[in-house]
N, C-alpha and C positions, 0 to 999 in steps of 0.2 A: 553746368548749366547756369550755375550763377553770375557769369559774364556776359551772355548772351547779349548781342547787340540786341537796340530797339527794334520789336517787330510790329509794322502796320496792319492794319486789319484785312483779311482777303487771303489769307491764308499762311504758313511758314512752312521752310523744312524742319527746322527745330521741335516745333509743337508735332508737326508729322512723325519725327524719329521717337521720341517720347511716349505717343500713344502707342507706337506699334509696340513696343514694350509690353502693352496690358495686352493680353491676347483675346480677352471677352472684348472688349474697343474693336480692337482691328479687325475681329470677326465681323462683329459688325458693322463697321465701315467700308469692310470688303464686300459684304452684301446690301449696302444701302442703295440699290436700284431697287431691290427686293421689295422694299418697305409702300414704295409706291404711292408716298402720302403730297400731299400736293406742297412747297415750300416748306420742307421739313428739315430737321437741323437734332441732332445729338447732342445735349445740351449741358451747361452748368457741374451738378455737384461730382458727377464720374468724372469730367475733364479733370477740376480742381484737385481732387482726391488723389489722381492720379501722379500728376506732376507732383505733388504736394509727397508723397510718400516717396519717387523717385529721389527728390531732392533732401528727404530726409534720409537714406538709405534704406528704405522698404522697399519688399515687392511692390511692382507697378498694381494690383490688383488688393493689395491689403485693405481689408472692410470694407469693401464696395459689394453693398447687396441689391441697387439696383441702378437703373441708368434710367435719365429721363429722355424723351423724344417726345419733340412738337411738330405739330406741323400747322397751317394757315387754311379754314375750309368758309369761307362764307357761304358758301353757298346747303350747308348744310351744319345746322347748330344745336342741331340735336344729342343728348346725352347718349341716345340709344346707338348715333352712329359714332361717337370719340368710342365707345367701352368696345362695339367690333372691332373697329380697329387697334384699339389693344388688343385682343384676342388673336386675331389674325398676329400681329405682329408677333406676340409673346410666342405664339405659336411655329414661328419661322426661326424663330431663336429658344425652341423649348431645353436644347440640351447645355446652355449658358447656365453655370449658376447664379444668375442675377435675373431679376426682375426688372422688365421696361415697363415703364408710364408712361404710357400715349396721353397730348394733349394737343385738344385744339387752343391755339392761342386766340382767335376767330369767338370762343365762348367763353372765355374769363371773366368777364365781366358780367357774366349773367349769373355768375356765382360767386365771386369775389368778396363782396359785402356781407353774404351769410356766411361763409368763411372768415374774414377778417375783418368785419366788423365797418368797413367803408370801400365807397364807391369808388372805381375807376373808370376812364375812359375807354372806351373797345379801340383793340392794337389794331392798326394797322396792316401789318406783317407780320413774320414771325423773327424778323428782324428787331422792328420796334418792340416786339416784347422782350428779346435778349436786353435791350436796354433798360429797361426797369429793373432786372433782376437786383438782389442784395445789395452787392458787392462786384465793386471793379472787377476784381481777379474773375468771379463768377459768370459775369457776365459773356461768356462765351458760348458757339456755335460749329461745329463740325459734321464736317458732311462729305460722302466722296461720291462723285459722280460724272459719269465715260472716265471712269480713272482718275481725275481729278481732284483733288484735297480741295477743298473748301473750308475758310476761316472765317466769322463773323464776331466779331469784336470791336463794340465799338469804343472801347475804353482801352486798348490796344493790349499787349499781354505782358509789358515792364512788372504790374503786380502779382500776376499769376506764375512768373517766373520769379519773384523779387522774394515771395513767402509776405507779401501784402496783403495785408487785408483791410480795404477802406471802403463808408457806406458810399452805396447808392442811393441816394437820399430822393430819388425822382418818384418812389412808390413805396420803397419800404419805411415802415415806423421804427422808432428807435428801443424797443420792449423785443423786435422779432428779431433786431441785427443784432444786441447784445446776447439774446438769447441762440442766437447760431455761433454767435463767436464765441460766445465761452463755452459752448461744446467741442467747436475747433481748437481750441487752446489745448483743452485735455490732451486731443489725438495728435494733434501738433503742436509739443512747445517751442517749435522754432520758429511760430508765424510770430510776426509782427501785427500785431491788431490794431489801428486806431482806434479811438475811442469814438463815439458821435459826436462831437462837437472840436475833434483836431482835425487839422488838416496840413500834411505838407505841401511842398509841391511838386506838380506830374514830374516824372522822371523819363 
């Protein structure tokens, strides 16, 4: 996988072949009609985790305890209907050994600051929120639907294939980035981590 040409955002076979590996993923990617959330997307650290262990010679599944899922609801921003629809969901995937987190991206911002200590802007999509996340590599979206693979990537997947890791500087602070990566360093010493203040360039 380490040669893989450059892939654009909007989906790959390559990242396709990859997940299907993890068999909790592909479950549930093969039942993501099921989920039924309005712009939703399978998101960040179960993608990374994933490839990331392939490309070290792990199981596709090694320490993944849970998977996140967003999805985009203005029209409803209440606490009390994101925690249903985890339940519903969790409940559709009760015999995975993992845990999903349902979020609405639609409410982030209404709890964002008490969480982390400052304001953000409300996303847009749940596009626009894959673009905040950490890190390049992270910043990714899968989804399958009538059949179809679906990729949302706006920083494309060079570093999520590359064993990259560089900030996203568009929301995250540099105390949460260094603090994720030197967790990932542990589980992975084959990433490559930038530091917050290097930068190469895109590949």
């Amino acid at each position: 996988m380490r040669k893989l040409e450059t892939v654009e955002p909007g989906g790959s076979e390559y990242l396709t072949v990859a997940l299907k590996q993890n068999k909790w993923l592909d479950e549930i990617l093969g039942r993501f009609e099921e989920i039924a959330l309005p712009d939703s997307w399978l998101v960040s650290g179960c993608i990374a985790q994933t490839i990331w262990n392939l490309l070290c010679g792990r199981p596709a599944e090694f320490g993944i305890k849970d998977a996140d899922l967003i999805y985009f609801d203005e029209q409803d921003l209440s606490a009390e209907a994101e925690a249903g629809h985890e339940r519903r969901v969790g409940d559709l995937f009760r015999d995975l050994p993992l845990k999903l987190d349902v979020k609405n991206q639609a409410r982030v911002h209404l709890w964002y600051k008490e969480r982390f200590g400052y304001t953000i802007k409300p996303y847009s999509s749940s596009a626009d929120a894959i673009a905040t996340f950490p890190t390049a590599a992270t910043s990714v979206g899968i989804r399958r639907l009538l059949g179809n693979f679906e990729c949302c990537a706006p920083f494309g997947l060079d570093d999520l294939f590359g064993l990259i890791v560089r900030p996203n500087k568009r929301q995250v602070t540099r105390s949460i980035y260094e603090m994720k990566t030197d967790r990932w360093r542990l589980i992975w010493p084959a990433l490559t981590v930038l530091a917050w203040d290097e930068q190469i360039p895109a590949t």
